[in-house]
C-alpha positions, 0 to 999 in steps of 0.5 A: 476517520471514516473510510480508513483503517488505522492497524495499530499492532505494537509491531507495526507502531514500534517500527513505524517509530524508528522510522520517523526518527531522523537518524535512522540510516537509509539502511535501516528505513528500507530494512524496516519498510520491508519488516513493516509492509509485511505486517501491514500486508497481513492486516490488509489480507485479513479477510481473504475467502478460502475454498478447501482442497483434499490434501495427505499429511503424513497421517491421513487424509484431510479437507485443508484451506486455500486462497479461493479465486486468482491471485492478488494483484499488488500495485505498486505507485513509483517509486516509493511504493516498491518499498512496500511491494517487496516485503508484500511479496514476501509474503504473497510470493504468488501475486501479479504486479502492476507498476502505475509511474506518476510523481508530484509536479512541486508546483501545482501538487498534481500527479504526472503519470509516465508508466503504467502496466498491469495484468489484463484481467484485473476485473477478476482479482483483489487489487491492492494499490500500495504507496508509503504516504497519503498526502494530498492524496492526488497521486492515490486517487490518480492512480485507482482511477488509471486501474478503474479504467483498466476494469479493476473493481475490488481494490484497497489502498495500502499506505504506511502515513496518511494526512486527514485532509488526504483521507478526506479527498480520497474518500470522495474521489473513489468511497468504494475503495478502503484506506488502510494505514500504520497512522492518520497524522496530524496535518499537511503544511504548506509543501504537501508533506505530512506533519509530523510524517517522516520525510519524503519516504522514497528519498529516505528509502534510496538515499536521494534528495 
């Protein structure tokens, strides 16, 4: 679909797999979200610029790449979106965190916001907004938009499932931003919860219902 890009490596489909499967023990999902978001985190930081420092190995001197610019911002939608955001720091030890709080009303579908913190100069960093599931897409659009307003404006979204009607209301409530996903799933039924998915990913992660 226009606008996101599915990471199909074996890696991630294999363990995306174990995930859906039911029996998989809360354990085990929260053990292979961290194993996952790692290898989305590559995918997603992909084509980051790099400068060049002198540095001394033990032979001789050399002109060695680094990240250029400050560093990244994960931002991190509660509460599920913590489940991505540890094993991206695995990776990225280095980047700030920014914490957007929102849940779903059961009712109406729309976000609630009750949180948010965030580094002051965003404007000046890559800001990668992460959350397990891109349903109806509220919540991520809500969310982009609550860091837009903070100055943020070099921002990708980072997913694990996606909902093609969620790609379609995201990518035109904010076009600017890139979706990044492990998969574009069939469809959301009636409750909002992509079909065929894996259930309600933070529930799974705490053991919650």
């Amino acid at each position: 679909m226009s606008g996101a890009n599915v990471i199909s490596h074996p890696l991630v489909q294999h363990k995306l797999t174990i995930m859906r499967d039911k029996g998989t023990s809360t354990q085990g999902f929260r053990r292979l979200l961290r194993e996952i978001s790692t290898l989305l985190c590559y995918e997603v930081t992909r084509d980051l610029p790099l400068a060049h420092q002198t540095i001394e190995t033990p032979l001789e001197e050399m002109q060695a790449p680094t990240l250029a610019g400050k560093k990244l911002v994960f931002a991190s939608v509660l509460r599920a979106g913590n489940g991505l955001l540890e094993g991206m720091l695995d990776l990225v030890p280095s980047a700030r965190v920014a914490h957007v709080g929102l849940y779903r009303d059961p009712e109406t579908l729309m976000p609630v916001e009750y949180y948010f913190k965030a580094p002051e100069d965003l404007n000046e960093r890559l800001v990668i907004v992460v959350d397990p599931m891109l349903a109806t897409a509220n919540s991520a659009i809500a969310a982009i938009q609550k860091l837009k307003e903070r100055s943020a404006n070099n921002i990708r979204f980072l997913c694990l499932l996606a909902a093609p009607e969620g790609v379609a209301k995201f990518n035109e409530a904010h076009p600017d931003v890139p979706i990044y996903t492990a998969s574009i799933d069939r469809k959301l039924n009636e409750k909002g919860y992509i079909v065929p998915g894996l259930g309600d990913a933070g529930d799974r992660m705490y053991g919650t219902k």
